[in-house]
C-alpha positions, 0 to 999 in steps of 0.5 A: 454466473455472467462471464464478466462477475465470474472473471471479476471474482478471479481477479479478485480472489487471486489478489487476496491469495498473494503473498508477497513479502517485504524483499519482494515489494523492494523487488518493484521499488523503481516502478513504485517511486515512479508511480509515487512521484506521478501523484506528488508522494515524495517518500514510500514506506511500508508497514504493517504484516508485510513490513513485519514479515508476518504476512499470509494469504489475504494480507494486504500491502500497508505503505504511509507515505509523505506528500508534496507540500500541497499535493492532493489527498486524492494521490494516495487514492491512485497510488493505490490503485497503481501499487495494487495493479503492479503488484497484484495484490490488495495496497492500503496507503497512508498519508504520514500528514495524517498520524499526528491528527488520528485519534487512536493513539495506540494505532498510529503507534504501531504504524510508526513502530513497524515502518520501513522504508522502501 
């Protein structure tokens, strides 16, 4: 296996190995804001196994998160990406402008029933 596929495949199942609970997430809730308000998120919450505590090997972190009025979609794509890099583990973000619209019902629900905030 080349080097680079090799480290790459590391890096990767050392991501989806981490667990990392909610009290832990908070742990990083300063540079979390910081890099919210760099891609105009003005609120952080966390759902999903994390904010339930039922979280496992191969869980990743959930977070729904509010946006500027007029701020790109496309921040929640590097939120992500930052988040994931801090953390080390996998992030999903979502934008709560998003909920209303989605049409199962049933999952926006439980996104909404589980959320905490940051």
């Amino acid at each position: 296996m080349p080097d680079i596929i090799h480290y790459y495949f590391q890096f990767n199942c050392f991501m989806y190995n981490v667990i990392m609970n909610i009290e832990e997430i908070r742990q990083y809730a300063p540079q979390i804001r910081l890099i919210a308000l760099k891609y105009g998120i003005t609120e952080v919450f966390i759902f999903g196994s994390a904010a339930r505590c039922e979280d496992s090997p191969g869980s990743d972190v959930d977070f729904m998160v509010e946006m500027k009025p007029g701020a790109s979609l496309f921040g929640t794509a590097g939120f992500s990406y930052d988040t994931s890099k801090l953390l080390g583990i996998s992030v999903d973000v979502i934008p709560t402008s998003v909920l209303s619209h989605a049409s199962d019902r049933e999952f926006a629900a439980s996104i909404q029933k589980d959320v905490v905030a940051l």
